[in-house]
C-alpha positions in Angstrom: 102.1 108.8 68.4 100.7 109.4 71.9 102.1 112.3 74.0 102.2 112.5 77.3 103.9 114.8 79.4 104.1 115.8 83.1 105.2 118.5 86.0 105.6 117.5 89.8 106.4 120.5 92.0 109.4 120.7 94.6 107.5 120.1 98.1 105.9 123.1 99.2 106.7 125.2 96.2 105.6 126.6 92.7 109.0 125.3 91.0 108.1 122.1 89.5 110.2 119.8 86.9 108.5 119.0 83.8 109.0 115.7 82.3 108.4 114.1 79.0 109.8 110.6 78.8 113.7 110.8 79.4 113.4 114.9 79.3 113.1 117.1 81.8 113.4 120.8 82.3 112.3 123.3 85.2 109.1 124.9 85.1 108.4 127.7 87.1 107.1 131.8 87.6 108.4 134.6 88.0 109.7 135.9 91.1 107.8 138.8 91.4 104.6 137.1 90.3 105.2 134.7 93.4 107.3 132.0 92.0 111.4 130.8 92.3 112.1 133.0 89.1 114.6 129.2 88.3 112.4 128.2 84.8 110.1 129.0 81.7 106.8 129.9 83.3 104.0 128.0 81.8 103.1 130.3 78.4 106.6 130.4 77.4 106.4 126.6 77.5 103.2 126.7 75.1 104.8 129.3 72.4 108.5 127.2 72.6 106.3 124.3 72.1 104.4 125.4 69.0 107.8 127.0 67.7 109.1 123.5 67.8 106.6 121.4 66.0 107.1 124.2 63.1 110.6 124.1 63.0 110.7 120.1 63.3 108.0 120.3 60.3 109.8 122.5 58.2 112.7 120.1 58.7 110.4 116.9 57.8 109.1 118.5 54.6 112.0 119.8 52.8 113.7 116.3 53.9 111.4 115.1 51.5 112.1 117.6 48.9 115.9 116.5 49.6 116.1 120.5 50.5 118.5 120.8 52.8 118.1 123.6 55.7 120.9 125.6 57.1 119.2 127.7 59.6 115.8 128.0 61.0 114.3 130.7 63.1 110.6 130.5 64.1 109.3 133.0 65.8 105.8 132.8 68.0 104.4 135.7 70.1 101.3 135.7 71.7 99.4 136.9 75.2 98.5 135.2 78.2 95.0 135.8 77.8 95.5 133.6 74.5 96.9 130.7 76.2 93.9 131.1 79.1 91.3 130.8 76.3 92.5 127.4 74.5 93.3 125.7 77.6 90.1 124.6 79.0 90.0 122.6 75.6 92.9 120.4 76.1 92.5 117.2 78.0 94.7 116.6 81.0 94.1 115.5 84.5 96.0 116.5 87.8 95.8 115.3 91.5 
């Protein structure tokens, strides 16, 4: 299934909304790091992302073990110089 997802920024500022079909949430830095402080900054997006797919797996799978899961917690930590080194191999474009 082909993914495509996207951010526009509010005019003149680092707060952007973040779209993915009919979804959308804020996306944003910090404050003190020079942005609005109003979303997830871009990393947390990454780690809640990867969180996600393992949860929605974990869900998939035992479906087909007719398991049935009550409660789920994944957990992903990381750095930010993690996230700079894989994304130069992701394909995007931007204008």
């Amino acid at each position: 299934m082909p993914i495509e997802v996207e951010t526009r920024n509010i005019s003149g500022h680092v707060t952007a909304v973040g779209a993915a079909g009919p979804f959308t949430l804020v996306v944003d830095r910090p404050a003190e790091l020079g942005g609005g402080g109003k979303g997830f900054n871009g990393g947390q997006l990454l780690y809640l992302s990867v969180a996600g797919c393992v949860s929605n797996d974990l869900f998939r799978e035992a479906d087909k073990f007719n398991v049935r899961l009550e409660r789920v917690v994944v957990r992903v930590r990381g750095t930010s110089k993690a996230i700079r080194r894989s994304a130069g191999r992701l394909p995007m474009t931007w204008r």
